[in-house]
C-alpha positions as CSV (number, residue, x, y, z in Angstrom):
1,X,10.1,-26.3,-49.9
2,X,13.3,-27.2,-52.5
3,X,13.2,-31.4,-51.0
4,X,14.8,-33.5,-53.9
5,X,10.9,-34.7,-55.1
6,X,10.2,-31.1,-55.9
7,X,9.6,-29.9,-59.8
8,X,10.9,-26.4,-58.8
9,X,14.4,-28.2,-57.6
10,X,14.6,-30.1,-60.9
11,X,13.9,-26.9,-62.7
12,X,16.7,-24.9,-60.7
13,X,19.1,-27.7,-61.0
14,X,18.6,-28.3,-64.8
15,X,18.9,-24.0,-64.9
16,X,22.5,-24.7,-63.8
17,X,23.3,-27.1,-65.7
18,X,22.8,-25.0,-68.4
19,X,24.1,-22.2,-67.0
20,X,27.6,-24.1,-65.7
21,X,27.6,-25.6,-69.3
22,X,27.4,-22.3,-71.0
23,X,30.5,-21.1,-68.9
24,X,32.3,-23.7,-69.4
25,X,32.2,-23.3,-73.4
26,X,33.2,-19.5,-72.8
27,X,35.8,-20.0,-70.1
28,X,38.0,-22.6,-72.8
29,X,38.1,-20.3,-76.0
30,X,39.4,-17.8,-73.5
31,X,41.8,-20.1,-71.3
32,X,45.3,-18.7,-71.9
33,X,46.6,-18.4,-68.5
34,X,46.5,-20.5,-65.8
35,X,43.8,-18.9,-63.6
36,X,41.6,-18.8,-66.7
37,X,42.5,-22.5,-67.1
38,X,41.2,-23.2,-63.5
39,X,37.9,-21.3,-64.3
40,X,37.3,-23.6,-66.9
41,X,38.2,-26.9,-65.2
42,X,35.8,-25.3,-62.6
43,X,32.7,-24.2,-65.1
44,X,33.1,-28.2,-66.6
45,X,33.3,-29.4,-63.4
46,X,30.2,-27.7,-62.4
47,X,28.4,-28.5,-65.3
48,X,28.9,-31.8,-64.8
49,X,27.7,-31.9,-61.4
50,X,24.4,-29.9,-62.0
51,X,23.6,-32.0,-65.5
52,X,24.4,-35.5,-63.0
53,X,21.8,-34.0,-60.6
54,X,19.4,-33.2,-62.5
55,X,19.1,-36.2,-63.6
56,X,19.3,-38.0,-60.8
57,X,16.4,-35.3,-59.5
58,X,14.3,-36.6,-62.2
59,X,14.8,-40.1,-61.4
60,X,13.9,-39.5,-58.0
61,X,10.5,-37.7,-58.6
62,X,9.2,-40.8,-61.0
63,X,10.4,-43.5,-58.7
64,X,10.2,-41.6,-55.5
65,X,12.9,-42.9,-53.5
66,X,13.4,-40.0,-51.3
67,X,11.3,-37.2,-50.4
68,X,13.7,-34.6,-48.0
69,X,16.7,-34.3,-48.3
70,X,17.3,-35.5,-44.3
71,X,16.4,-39.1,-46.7
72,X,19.7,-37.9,-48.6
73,X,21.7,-37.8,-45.6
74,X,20.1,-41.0,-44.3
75,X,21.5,-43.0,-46.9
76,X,25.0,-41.5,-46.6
77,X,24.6,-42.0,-42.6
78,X,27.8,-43.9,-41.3
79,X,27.0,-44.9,-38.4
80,X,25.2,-47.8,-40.0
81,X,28.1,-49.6,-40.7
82,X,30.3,-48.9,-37.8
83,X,31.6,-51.8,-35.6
84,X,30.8,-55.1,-35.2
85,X,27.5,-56.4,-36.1
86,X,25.3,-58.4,-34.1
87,X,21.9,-59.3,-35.6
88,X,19.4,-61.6,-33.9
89,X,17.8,-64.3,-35.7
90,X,14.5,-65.1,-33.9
91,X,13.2,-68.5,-34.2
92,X,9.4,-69.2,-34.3
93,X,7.7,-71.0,-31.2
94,X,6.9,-74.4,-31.4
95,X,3.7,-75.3,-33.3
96,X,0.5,-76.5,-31.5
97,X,-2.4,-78.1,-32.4
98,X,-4.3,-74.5,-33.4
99,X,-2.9,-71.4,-34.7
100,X,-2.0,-69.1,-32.0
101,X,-4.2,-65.8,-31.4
102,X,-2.3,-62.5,-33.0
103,X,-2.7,-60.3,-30.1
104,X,-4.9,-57.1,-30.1
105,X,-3.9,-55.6,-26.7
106,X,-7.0,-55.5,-25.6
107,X,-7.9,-52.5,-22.9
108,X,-4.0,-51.2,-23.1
109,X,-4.2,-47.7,-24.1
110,X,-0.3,-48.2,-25.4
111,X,-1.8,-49.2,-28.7
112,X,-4.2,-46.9,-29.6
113,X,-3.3,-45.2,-32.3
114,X,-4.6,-41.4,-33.8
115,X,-4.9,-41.8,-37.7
116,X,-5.4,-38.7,-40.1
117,X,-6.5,-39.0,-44.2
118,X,-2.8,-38.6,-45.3
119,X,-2.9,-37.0,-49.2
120,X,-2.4,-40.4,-50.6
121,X,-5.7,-41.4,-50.1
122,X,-5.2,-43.8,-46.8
123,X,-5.2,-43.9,-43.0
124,X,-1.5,-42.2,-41.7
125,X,-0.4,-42.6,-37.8
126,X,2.9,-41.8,-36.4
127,X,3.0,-44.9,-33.8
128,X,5.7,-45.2,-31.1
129,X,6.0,-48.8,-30.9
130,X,5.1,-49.8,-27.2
131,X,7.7,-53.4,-27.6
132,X,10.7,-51.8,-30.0
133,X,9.8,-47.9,-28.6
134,X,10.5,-47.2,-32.7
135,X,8.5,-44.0,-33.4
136,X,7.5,-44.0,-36.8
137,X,4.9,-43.7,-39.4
138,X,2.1,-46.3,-40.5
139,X,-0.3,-45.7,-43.3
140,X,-2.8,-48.3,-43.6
141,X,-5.4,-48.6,-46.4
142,X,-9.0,-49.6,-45.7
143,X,-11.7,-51.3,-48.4
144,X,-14.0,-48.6,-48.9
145,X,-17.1,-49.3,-46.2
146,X,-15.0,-50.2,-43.9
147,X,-16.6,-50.6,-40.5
148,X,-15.2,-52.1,-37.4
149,X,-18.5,-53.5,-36.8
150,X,-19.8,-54.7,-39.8
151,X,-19.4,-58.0,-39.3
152,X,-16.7,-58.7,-41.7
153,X,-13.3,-60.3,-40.8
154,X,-10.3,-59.0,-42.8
155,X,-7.3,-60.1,-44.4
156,X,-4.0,-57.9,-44.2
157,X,-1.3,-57.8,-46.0
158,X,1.9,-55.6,-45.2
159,X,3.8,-54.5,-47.3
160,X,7.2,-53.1,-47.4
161,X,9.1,-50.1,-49.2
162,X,12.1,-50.5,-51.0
163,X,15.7,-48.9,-50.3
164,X,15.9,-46.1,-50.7
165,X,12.2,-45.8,-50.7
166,X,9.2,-43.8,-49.8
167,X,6.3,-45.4,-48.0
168,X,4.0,-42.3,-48.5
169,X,3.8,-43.3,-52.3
170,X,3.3,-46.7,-52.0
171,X,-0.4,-46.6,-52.0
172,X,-0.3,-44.7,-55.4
173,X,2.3,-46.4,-56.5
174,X,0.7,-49.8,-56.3
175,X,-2.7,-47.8,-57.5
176,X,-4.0,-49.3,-54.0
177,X,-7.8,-47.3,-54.5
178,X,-8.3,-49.3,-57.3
179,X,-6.9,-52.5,-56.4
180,X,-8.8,-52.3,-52.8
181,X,-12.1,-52.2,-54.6
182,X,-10.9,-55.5,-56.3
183,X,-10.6,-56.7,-52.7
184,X,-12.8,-55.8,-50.8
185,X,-11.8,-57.9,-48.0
186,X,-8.2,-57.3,-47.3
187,X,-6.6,-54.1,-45.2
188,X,-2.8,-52.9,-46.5
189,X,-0.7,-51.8,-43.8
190,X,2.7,-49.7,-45.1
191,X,5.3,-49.4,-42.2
192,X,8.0,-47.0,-42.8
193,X,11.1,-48.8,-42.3
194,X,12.9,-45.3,-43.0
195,X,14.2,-45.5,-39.2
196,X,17.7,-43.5,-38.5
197,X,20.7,-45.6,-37.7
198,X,18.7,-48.7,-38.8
199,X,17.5,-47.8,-42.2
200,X,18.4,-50.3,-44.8
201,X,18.1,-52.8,-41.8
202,X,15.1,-55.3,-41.8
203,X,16.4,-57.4,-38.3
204,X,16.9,-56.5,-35.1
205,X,20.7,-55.3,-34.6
206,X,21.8,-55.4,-31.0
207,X,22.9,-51.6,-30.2
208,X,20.9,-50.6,-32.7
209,X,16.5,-49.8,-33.7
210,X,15.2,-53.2,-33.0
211,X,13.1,-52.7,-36.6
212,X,12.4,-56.2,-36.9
213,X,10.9,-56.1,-33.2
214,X,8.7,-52.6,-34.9
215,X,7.2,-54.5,-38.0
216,X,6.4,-57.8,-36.7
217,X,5.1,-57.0,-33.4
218,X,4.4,-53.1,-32.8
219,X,2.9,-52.7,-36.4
220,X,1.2,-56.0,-36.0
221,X,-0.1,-55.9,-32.6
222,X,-1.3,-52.1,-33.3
223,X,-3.2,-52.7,-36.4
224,X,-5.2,-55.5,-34.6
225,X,-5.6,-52.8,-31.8
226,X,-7.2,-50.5,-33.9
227,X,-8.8,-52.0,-36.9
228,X,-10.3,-55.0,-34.6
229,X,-12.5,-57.2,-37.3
230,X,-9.5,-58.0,-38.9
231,X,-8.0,-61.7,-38.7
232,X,-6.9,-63.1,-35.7
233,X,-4.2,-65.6,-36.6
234,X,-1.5,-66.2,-38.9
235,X,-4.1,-67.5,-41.9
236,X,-5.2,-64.2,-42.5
237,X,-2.1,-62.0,-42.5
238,X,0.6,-61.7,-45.5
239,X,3.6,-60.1,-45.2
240,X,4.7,-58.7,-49.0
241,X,7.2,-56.4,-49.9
242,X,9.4,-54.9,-53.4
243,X,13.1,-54.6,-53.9
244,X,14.5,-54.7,-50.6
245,X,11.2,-55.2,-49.5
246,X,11.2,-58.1,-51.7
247,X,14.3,-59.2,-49.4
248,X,12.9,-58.1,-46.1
249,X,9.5,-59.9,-46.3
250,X,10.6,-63.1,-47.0
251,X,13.4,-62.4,-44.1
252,X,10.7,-61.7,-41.6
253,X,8.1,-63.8,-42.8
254,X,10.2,-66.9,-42.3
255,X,11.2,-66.3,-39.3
256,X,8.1,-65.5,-37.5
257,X,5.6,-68.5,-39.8
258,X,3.4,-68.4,-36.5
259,X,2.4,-64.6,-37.8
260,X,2.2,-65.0,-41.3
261,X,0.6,-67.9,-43.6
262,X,2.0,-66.3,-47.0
263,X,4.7,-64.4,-48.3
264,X,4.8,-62.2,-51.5
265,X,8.0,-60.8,-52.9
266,X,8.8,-58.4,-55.8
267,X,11.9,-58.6,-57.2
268,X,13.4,-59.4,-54.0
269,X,17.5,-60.9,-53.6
270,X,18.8,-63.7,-51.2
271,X,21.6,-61.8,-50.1
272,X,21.7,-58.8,-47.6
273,X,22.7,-56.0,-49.6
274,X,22.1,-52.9,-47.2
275,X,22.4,-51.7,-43.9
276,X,24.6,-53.5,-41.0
277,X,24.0,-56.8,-42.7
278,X,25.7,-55.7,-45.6
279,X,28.7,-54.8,-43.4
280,X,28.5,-58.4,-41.9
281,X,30.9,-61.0,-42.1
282,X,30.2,-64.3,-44.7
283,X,29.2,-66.6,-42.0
284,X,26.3,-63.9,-40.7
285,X,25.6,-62.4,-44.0
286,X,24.7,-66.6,-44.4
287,X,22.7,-67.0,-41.8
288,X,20.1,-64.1,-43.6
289,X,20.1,-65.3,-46.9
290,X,16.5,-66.1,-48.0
291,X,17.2,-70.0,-49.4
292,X,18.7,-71.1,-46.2
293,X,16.0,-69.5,-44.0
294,X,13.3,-70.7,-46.2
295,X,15.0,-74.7,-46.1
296,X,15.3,-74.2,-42.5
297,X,11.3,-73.4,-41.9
298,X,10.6,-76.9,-41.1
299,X,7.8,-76.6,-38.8
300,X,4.7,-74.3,-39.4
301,X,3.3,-74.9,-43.2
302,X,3.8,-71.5,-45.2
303,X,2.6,-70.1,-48.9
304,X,5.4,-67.6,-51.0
305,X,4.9,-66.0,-54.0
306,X,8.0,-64.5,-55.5
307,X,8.3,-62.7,-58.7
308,X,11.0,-61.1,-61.0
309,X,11.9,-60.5,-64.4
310,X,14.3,-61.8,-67.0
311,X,15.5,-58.3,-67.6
312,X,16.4,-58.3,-63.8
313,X,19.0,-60.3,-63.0
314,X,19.1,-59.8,-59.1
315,X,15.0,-61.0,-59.2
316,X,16.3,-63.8,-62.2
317,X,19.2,-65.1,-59.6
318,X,17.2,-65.0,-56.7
319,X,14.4,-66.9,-58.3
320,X,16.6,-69.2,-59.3
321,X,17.9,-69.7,-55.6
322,X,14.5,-70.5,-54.0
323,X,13.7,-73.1,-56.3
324,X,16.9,-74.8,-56.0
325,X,16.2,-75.2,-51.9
326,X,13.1,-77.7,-52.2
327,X,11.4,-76.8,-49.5
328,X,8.8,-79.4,-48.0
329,X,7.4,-77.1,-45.7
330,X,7.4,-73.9,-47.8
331,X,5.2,-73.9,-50.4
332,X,6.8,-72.3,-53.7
333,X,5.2,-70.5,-56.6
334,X,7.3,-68.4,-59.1
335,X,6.4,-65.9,-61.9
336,X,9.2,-64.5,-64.0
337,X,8.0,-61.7,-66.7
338,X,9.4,-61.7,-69.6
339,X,9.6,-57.2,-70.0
340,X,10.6,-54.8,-67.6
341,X,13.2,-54.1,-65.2
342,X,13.2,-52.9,-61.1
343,X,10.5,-50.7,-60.7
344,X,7.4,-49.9,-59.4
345,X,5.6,-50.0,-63.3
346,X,6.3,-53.6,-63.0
347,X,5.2,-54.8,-59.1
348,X,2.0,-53.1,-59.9
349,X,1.3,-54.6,-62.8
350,X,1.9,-58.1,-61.0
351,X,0.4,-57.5,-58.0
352,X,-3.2,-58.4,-59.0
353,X,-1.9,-61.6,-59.8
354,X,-0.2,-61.9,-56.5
355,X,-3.4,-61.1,-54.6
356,X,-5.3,-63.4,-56.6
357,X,-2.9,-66.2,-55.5
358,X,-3.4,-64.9,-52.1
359,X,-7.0,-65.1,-51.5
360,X,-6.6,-69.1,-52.6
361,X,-6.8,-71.4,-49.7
């Protein structure tokens, strides 16, 4: 299959490239009438195209942002910023005196779900989501003995793909068959937030894929379905995430603190920058920056672990932003590299440090 991750569409777009180039150079010495002068415009043209593709190709198959090239047409979809938008900003219930009980659905065949050994190496289910009715894919990594009845509780952390992104790689990506050994005690669970008409969105946007709905209750409430020793309230669940992931995490993790205890973003912004929010006005585009939802988390007591680099300047501002807000409920720790830039070389180099954080009380 030629998809825009394959070595054998690289290899036919460079070909061109070449090709185009090498006609463009014959088509000007000969470019004496006007026809011949259109040929060439057209040959340079074309070259230019096939040479920008390529590399844009090779990009693609080291960072892995899409895999078909339906992804392509996903991220020129307009649909996604038509009309007014209307997000909904969920508020967390009132705290109690204990830590609710994340529920597992008990009995309800809705949330069983049928997982397959996906190439990467972990768990893959394509879950229709019994609350948002989102049908989409969940791959979720296991420590290696992993028993539902051994006795052990587990920790899970989520974590979420950038934009444009590719959950499928993220467990190789983030190297996650070494790093489970390393933790033997902690489940990753990668939604795909690659959902039509909704992707680049992390809310819920009325008329549109309630995606916020999917991650935070479908993907939550099925993974406690179907892995059942793993924790049953918020203390043991982290929501984490890179890029804008690294925006959506914090986004949903502060607005549902009765879910998730800790927070972990990569080289995340404060600002919406895709999907409807993007096409938002200022005063709702406000409402879901990450500063003023984290100063307004007043109530349940929450851990966040944010990263960038100095080479970065979205991570560097954004940073910058959350310590500026002071938070007395939220508490903030920051780790700004001094190399590298916005990729995936980088979050999986800081990630052990970011687990490590997470397994403190």
């Amino acid at each position: 299959m030629l998809g825009p991750d394959r070595l054998h569409t690289l290899v036919i777009f460079a070909v061109a490239a070449i090709a185009a180039l090498a006609w463009a150079v014959w088509s000007v010495g000969r470019a004496t009438t006007r026809r011949r002068v259109a040929y060439s415009v057209l040959a340079i043209v074309t070259a230019i195209v096939c040479g920008v593709s390529t590399m844009g190709l090779q990009i693609n198959r080291h960072l892995g942002y899409v895999e078909t090239w339906g992804d392509v047409l996903d991220l020129l979809d307009p649909s996604i910023d038509s009309g007014p938008v209307h997000p909904v900003l969920h508020r967390p219930p009132k705290r109690e005196a204990r830590d609710p009980v994340l529920p597992g659905h008990e009995g309800d065949p809705a949330w069983k779900a049928s997982f397959s050994r996906d190439s990467n190496g972990a768990l893959k289910t394509d879950f229709r989501g019994p609350i948002s009715k989102v049908h989409e894919s969940v791959w979720v990594w296991v420590p290696p003995g992993y028993s539902p009845n051994n006795g052990k509780v587990y920790k899970v952390v989520l974590i979420l793909h950038g934009y444009p992104g590719n959950p499928k790689r993220v467990p190789l990506q983030l190297d996650l068959a070494a790093i489970s050994k390393a933790h033997p005690d902690t489940i990753f669970a990668i939604p795909s937030l690659k959902i039509r008409r909704a992707y680049g969105d992390c809310v819920d946007i009325k008329g549109a894929p309630r995606i916020g709905t999917w991650v935070t209750q479908d993907v939550v409430g099925m993974v406690r379905h179907n892995f059942p020793n793993t924790a049953s309230t918020r203390e043991g669940w982290t929501i984490a995430g890179a890029s804008f992931g690294g925006y959506c995490a914090p986004v949903l993790g502060l607005t549902n603190p009765h879910l998730f205890s800790r927070i972990i973003a990569f080289s995340g912004y404060d600002a919406p920058e895709t999907g409807h929010l993007l096409a938002a006005n200022r005063v709702v585009r406000r409402k879901f920056t990450v500063s003023r939802l984290m100063a307004e988390q007043r109530e349940w007591p929450q851990k966040y672990y944010a990263t960038g680099t100095a080479n970065d300047r979205k991570s560097l501002h954004f940073i910058k932003s959350l310590r500026s807000v002071g938070s007395k409920n939220v508490m903030l720790t920051t780790f700004l590299g001094s190399e590298g830039g916005h990729n995936w070389s980088v979050w999986r180099g800081q990630l052990p440090a970011a687990l490590k954080w997470n397994e403190k009380p």
